[in-house]
DOMI-481083 format. One record per atom (N, C-alpha, C, O, CB): residue number from 1; y, z, x; residue in three letters; atom name. Coordinates in nm, 4 decimals. Glycine has a CB too. Example, Ala and Ser with C-alpha at 12.3 -4.5 7.8 and 13.67 -1.06 7.14 Angstrom:
BEGIN
    k     north        up      east    r   a
    1   -0.5690    0.7800    1.3190  ALA   N
    1   -0.4500    0.7800    1.2300  ALA  CA
    1   -0.3300    0.7800    1.3200  ALA   C
    1   -0.3319    0.8465    1.4236  ALA   O
    1   -0.4473    0.9046    1.1308  ALA  CB
    2   -0.2250    0.7080    1.2850  SER   N
    2   -0.1060    0.7140    1.3670  SER  CA
    2    0.0030    0.7870    1.2900  SER   C
    2    0.1138    0.8039    1.3409  SER   O
    2   -0.0598    0.5725    1.4084  SER  CB
% end
This chain:
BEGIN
    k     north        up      east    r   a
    1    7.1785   10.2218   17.2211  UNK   N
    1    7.2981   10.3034   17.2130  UNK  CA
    1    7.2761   10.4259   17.1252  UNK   C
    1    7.3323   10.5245   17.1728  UNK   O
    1    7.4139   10.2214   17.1601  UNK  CB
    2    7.1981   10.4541   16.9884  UNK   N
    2    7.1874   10.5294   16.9016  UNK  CA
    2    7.0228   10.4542   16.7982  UNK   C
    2    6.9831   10.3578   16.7326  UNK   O
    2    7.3536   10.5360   16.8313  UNK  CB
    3    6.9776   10.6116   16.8623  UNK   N
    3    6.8320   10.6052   16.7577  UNK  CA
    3    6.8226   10.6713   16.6442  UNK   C
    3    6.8923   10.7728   16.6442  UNK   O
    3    6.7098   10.6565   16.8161  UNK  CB
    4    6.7763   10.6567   16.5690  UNK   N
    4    6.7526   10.7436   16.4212  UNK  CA
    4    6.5867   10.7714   16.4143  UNK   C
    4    6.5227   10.7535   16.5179  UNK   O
    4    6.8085   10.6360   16.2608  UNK  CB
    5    6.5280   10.8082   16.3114  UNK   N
    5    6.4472   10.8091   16.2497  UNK  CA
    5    6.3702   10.6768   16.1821  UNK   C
    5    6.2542   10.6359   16.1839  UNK   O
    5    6.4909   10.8851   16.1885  UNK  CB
    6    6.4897   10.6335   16.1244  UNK   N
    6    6.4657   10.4450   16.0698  UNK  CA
    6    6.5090   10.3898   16.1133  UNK   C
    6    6.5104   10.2769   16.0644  UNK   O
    6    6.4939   10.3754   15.9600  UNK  CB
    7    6.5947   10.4130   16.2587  UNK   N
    7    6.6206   10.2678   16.3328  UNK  CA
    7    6.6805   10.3103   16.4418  UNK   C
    7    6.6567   10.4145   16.5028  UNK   O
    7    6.7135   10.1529   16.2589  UNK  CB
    8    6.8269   10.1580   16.4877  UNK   N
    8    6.8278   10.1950   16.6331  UNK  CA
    8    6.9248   10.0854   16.6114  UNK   C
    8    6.9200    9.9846   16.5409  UNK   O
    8    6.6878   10.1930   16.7490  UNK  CB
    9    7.0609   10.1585   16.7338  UNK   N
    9    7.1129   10.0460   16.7404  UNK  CA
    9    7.1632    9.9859   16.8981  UNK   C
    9    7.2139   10.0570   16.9850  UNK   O
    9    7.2162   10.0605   16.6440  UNK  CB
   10    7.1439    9.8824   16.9068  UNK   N
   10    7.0550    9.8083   17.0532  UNK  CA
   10    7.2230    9.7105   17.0481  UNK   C
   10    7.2758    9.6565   16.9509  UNK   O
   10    6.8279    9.6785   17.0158  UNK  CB
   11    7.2670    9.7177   17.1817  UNK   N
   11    7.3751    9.6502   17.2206  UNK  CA
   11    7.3151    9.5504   17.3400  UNK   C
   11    7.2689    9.5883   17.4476  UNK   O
   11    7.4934    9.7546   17.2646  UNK  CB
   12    7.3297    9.3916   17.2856  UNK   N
   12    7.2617    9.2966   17.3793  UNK  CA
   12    7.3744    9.1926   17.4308  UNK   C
   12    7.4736    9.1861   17.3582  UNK   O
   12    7.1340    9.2170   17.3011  UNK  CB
   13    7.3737    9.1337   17.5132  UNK   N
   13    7.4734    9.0568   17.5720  UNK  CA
   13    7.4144    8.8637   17.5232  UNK   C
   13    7.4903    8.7720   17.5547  UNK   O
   13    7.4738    9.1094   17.7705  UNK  CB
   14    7.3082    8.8384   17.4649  UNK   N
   14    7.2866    8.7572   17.3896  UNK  CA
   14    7.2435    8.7555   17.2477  UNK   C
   14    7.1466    8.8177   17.2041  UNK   O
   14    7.2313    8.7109   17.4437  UNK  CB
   15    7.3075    8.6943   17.1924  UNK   N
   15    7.2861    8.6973   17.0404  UNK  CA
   15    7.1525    8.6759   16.9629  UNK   C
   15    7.0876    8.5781   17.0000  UNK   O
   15    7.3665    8.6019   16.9908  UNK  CB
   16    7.1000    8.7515   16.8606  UNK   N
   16    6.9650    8.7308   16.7622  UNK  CA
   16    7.0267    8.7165   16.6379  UNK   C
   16    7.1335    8.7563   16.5914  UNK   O
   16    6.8481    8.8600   16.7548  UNK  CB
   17    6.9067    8.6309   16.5831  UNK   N
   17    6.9379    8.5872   16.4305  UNK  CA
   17    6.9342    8.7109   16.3484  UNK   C
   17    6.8606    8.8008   16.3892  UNK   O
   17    6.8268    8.4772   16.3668  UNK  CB
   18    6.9943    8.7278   16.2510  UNK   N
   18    6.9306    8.8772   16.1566  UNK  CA
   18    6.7976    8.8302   16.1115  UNK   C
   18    6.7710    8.7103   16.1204  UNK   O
   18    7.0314    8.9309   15.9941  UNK  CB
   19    6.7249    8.9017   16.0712  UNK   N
   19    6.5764    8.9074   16.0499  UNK  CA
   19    6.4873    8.8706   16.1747  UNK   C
   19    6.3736    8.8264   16.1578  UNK   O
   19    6.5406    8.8114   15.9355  UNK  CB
   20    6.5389    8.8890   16.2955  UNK   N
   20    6.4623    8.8125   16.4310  UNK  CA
   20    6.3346    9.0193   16.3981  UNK   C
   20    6.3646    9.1346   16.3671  UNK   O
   20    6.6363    8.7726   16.6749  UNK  CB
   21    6.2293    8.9592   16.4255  UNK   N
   21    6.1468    9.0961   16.4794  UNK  CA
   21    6.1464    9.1389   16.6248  UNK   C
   21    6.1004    9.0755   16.7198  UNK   O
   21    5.9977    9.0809   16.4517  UNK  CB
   22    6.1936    9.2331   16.6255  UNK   N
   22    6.2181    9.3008   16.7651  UNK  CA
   22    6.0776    9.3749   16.7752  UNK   C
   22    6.0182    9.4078   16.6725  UNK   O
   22    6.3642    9.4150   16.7730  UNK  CB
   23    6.0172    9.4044   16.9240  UNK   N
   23    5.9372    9.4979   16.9836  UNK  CA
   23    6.0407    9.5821   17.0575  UNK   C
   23    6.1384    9.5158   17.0924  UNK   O
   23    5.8249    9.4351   17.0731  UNK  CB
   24    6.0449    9.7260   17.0941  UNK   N
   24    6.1229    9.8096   17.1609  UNK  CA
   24    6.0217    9.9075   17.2339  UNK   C
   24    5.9585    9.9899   17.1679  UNK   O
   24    6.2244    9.8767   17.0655  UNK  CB
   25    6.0077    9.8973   17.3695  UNK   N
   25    5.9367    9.9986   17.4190  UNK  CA
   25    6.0630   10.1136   17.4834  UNK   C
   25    6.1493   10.0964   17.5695  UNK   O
   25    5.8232    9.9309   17.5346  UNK  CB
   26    6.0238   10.2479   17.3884  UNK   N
   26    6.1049   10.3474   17.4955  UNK  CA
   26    6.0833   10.4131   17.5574  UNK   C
   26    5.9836   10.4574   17.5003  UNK   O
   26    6.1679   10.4112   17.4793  UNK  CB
   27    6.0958   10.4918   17.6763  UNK   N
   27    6.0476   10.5468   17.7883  UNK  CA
   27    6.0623   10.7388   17.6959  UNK   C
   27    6.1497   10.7737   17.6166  UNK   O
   27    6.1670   10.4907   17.9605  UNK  CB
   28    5.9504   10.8176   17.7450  UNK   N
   28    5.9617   10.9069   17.7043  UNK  CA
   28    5.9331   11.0262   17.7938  UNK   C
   28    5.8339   11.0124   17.8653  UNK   O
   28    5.9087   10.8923   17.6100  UNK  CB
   29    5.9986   11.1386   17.8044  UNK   N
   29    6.0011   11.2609   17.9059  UNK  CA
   29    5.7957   11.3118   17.8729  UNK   C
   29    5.7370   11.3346   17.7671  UNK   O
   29    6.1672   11.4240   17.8343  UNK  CB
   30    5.7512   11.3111   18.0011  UNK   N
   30    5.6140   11.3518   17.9846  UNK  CA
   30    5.6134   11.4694   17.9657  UNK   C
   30    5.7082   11.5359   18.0075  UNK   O
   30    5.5295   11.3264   18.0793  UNK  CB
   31    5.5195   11.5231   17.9054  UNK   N
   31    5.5279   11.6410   17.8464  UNK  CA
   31    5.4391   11.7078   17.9619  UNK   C
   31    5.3649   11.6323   18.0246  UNK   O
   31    5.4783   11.6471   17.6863  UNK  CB
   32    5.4412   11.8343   17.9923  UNK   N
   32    5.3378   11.8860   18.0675  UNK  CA
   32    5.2385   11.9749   18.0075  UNK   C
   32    5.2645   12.0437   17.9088  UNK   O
   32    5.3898   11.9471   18.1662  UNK  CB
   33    5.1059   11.9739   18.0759  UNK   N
   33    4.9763   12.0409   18.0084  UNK  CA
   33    4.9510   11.9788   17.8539  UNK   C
   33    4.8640   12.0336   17.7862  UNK   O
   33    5.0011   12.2193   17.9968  UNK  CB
   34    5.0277   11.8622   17.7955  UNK   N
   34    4.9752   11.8240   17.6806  UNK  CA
   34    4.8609   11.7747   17.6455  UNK   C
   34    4.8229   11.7870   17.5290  UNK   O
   34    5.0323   11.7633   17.6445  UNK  CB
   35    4.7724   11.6985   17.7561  UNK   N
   35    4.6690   11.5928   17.7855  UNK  CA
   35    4.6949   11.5137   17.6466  UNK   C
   35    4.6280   11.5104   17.5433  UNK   O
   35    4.4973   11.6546   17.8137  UNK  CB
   36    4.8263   11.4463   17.6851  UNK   N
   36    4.8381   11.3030   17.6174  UNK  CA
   36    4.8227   11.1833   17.7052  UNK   C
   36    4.8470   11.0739   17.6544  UNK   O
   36    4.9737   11.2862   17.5525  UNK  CB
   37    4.7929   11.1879   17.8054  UNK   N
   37    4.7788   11.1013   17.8675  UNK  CA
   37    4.8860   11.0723   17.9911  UNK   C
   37    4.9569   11.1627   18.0351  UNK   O
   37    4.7647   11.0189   17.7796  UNK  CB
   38    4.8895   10.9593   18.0338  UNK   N
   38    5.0033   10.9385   18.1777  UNK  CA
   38    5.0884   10.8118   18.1041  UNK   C
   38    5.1832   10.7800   18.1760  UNK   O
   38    4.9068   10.8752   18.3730  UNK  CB
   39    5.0791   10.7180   17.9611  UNK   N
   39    5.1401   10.6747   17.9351  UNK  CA
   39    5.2555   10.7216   17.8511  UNK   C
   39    5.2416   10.7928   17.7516  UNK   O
   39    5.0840   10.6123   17.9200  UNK  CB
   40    5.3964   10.6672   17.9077  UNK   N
   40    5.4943   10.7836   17.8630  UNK  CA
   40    5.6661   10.6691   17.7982  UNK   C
   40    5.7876   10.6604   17.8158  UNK   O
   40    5.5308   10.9195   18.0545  UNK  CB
   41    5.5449   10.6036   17.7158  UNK   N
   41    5.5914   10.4673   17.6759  UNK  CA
   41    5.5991   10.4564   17.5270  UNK   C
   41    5.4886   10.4346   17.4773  UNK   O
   41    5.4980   10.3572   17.7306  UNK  CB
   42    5.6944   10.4649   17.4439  UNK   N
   42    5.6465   10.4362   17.2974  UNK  CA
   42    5.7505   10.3088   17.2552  UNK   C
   42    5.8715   10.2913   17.2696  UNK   O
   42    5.6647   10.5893   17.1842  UNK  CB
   43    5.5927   10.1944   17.1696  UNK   N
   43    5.6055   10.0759   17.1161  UNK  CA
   43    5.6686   10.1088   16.9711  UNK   C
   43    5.6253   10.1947   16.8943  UNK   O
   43    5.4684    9.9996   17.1181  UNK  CB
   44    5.7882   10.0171   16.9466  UNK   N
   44    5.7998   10.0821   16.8378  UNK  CA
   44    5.7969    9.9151   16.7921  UNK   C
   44    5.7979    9.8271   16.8782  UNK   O
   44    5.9312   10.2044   16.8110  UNK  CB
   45    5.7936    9.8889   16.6656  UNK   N
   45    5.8332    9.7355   16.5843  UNK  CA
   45    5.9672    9.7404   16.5082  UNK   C
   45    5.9836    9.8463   16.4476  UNK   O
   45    5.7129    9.6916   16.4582  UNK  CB
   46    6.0652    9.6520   16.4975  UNK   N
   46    6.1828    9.6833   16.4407  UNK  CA
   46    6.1857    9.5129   16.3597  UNK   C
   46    6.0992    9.4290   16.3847  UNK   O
   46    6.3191    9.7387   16.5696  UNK  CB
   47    6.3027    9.4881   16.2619  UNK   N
   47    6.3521    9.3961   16.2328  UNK  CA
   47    6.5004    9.4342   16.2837  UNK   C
   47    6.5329    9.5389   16.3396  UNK   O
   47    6.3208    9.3631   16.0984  UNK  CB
   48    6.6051    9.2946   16.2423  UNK   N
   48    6.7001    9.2582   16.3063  UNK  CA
   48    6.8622    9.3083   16.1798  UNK   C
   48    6.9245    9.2029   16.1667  UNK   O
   48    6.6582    9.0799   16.3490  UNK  CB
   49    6.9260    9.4089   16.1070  UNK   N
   49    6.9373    9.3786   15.9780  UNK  CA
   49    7.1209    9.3512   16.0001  UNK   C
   49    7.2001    9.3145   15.9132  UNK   O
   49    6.8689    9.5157   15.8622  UNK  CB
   50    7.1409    9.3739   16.1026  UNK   N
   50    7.3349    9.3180   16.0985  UNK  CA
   50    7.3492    9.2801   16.2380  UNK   C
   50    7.2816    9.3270   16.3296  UNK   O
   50    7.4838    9.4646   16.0589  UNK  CB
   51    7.4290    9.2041   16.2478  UNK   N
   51    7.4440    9.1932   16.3938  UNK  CA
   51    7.5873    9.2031   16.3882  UNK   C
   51    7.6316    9.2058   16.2734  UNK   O
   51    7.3832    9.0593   16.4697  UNK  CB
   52    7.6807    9.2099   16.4908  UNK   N
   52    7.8228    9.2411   16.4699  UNK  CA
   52    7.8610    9.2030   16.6361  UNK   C
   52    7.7942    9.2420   16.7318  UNK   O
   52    7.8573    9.4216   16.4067  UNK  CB
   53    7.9601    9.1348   16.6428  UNK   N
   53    8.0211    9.1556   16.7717  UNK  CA
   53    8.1272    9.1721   16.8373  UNK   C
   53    8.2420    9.1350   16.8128  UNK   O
   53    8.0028    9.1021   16.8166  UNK  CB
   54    8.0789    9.2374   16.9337  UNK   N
   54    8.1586    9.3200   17.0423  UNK  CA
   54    8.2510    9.2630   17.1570  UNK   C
   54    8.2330    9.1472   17.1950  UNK   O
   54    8.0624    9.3926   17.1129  UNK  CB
   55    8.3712    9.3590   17.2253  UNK   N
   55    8.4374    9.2801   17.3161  UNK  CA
   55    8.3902    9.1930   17.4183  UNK   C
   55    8.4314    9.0845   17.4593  UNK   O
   55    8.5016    9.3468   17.3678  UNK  CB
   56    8.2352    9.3101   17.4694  UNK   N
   56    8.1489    9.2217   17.5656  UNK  CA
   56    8.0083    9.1837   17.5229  UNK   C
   56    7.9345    9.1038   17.5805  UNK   O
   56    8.1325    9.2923   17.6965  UNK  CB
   57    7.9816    9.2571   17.4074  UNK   N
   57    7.8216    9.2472   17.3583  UNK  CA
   57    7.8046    9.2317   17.2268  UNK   C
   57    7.9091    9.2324   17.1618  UNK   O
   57    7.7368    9.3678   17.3880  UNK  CB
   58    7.7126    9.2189   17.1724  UNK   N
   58    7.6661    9.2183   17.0093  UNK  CA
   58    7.5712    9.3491   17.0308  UNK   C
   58    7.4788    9.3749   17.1079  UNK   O
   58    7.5667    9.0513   16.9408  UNK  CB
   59    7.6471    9.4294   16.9115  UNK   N
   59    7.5833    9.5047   16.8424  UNK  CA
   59    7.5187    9.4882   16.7078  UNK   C
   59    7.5777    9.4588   16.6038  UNK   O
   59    7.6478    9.5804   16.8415  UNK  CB
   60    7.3595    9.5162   16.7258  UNK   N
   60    7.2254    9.4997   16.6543  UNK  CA
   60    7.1982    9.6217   16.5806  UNK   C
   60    7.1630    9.7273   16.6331  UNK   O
   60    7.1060    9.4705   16.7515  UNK  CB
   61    7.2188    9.5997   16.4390  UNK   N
   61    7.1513    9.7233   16.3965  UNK  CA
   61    7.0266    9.6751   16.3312  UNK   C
   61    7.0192    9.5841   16.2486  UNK   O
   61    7.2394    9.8144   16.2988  UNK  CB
   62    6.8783    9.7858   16.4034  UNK   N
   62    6.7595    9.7691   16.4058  UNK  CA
   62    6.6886    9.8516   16.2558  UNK   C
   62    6.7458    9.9485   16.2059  UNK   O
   62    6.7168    9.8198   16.5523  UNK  CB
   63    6.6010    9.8131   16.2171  UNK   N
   63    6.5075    9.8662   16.0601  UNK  CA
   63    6.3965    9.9087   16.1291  UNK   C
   63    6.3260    9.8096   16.1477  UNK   O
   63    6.4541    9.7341   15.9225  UNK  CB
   64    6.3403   10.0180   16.1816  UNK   N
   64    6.2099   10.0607   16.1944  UNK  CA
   64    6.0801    9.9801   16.0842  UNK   C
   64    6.1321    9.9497   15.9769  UNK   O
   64    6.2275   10.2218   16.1676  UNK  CB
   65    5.9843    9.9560   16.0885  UNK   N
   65    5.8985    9.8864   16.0483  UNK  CA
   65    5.8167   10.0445   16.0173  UNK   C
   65    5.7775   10.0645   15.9023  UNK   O
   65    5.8444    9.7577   16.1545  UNK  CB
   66    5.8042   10.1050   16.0770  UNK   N
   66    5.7548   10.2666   15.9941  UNK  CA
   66    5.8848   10.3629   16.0906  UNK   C
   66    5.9158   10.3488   16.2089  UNK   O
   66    5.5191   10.3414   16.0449  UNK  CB
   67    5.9457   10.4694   15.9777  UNK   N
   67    6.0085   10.5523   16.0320  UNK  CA
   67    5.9454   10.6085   16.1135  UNK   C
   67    5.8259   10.5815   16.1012  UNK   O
   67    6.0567   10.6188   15.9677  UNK  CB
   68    5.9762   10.7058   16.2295  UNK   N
   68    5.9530   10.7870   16.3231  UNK  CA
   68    5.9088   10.9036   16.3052  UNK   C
   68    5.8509   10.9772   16.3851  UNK   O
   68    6.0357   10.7964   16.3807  UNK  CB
   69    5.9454   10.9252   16.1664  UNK   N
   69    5.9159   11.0468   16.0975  UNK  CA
   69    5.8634   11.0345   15.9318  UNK   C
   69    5.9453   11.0028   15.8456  UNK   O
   69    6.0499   11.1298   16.1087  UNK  CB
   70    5.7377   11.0590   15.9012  UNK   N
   70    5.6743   11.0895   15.7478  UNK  CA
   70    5.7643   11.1510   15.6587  UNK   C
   70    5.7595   11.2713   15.6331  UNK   O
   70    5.5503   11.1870   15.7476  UNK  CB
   71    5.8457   11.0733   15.6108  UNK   N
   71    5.9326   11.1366   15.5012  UNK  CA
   71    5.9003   11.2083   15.3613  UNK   C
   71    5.9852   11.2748   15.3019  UNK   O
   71    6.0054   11.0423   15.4663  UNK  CB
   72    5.7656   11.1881   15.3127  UNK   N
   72    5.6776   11.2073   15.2194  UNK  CA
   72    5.6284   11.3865   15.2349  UNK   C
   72    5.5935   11.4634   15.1453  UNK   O
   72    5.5550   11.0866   15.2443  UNK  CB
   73    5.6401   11.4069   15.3571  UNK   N
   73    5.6169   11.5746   15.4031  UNK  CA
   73    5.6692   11.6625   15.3661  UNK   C
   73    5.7908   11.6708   15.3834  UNK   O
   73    5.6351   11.6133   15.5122  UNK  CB
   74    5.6020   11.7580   15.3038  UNK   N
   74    5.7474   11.8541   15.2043  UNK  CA
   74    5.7964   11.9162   15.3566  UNK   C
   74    5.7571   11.9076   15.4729  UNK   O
   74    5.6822   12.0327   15.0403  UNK  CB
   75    5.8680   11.9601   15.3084  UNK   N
   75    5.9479   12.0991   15.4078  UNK  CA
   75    5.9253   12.2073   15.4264  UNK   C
   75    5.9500   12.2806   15.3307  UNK   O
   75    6.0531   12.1413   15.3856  UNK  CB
   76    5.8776   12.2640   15.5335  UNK   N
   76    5.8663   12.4103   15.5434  UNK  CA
   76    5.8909   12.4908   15.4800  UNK   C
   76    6.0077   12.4715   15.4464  UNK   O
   76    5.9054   12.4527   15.6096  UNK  CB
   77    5.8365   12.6243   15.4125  UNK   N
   77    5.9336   12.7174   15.3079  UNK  CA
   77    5.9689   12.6556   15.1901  UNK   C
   77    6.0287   12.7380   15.1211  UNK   O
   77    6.0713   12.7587   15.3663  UNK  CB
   78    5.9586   12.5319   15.1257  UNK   N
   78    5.9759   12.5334   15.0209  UNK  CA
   78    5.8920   12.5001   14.9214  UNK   C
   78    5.7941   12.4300   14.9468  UNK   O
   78    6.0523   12.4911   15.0178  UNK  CB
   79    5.9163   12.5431   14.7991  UNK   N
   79    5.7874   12.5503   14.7136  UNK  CA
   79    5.8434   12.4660   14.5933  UNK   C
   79    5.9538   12.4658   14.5389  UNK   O
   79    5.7309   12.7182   14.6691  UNK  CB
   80    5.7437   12.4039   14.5741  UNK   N
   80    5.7194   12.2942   14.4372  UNK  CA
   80    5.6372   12.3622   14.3197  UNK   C
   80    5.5160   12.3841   14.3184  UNK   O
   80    5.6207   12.1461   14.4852  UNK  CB
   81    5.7237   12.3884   14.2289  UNK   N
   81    5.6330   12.4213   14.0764  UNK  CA
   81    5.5938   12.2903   14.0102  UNK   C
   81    5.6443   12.1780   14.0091  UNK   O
   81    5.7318   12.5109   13.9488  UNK  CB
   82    5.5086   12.3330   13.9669  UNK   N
   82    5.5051   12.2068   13.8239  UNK  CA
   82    5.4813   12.2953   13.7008  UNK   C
   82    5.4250   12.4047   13.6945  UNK   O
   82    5.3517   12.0698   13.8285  UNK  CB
   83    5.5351   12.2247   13.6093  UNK   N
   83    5.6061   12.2547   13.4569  UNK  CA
   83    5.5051   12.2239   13.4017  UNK   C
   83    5.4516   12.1418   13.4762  UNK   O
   83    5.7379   12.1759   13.3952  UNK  CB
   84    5.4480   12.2382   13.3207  UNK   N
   84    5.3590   12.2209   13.2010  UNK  CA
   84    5.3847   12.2411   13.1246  UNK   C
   84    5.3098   12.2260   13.0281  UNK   O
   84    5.2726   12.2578   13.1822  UNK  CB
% end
């Protein structure tokens, strides 16, 4: 239903324990002239961290096992001094 960076939240019509480890493969738009290849599939690993339910489904909110994105990366344009 809704992806983030650190997670995902996955609406299932049978119930998981919290802490169950999820695999999630998502389908991804091929890029053209990239030569990444013809697989257009990304594995991601998740844990299980609320589950909640719904009129017809349980809603799962998922923990990325590595974000999607290097958070550790400064930002474009900005500059870090150090003080001495």
């Amino acid at each position: 239903m809704n992806i983030s960076a650190g997670g995902a939240l996955l609406a299932t019509r049978r119930y998981l324990p919290v802490s169950s480890r999820i695999s999630l493969e998502i389908p991804t738009a091929p890029l053209p002239h990239a030569g990444i290849g013809s697989d257009f599939v990304r594995s991601l690993q998740a844990r299980l961290v609320t589950v909640t339910h719904s009129e017809q489904c349980y809603l799962c909110g998922l923990k990325f096992s590595r974000p999607l994105i290097d958070t550790h990366v400064s930002k474009p344009g900005r500059k870090y001094s150090s003080s001495v």
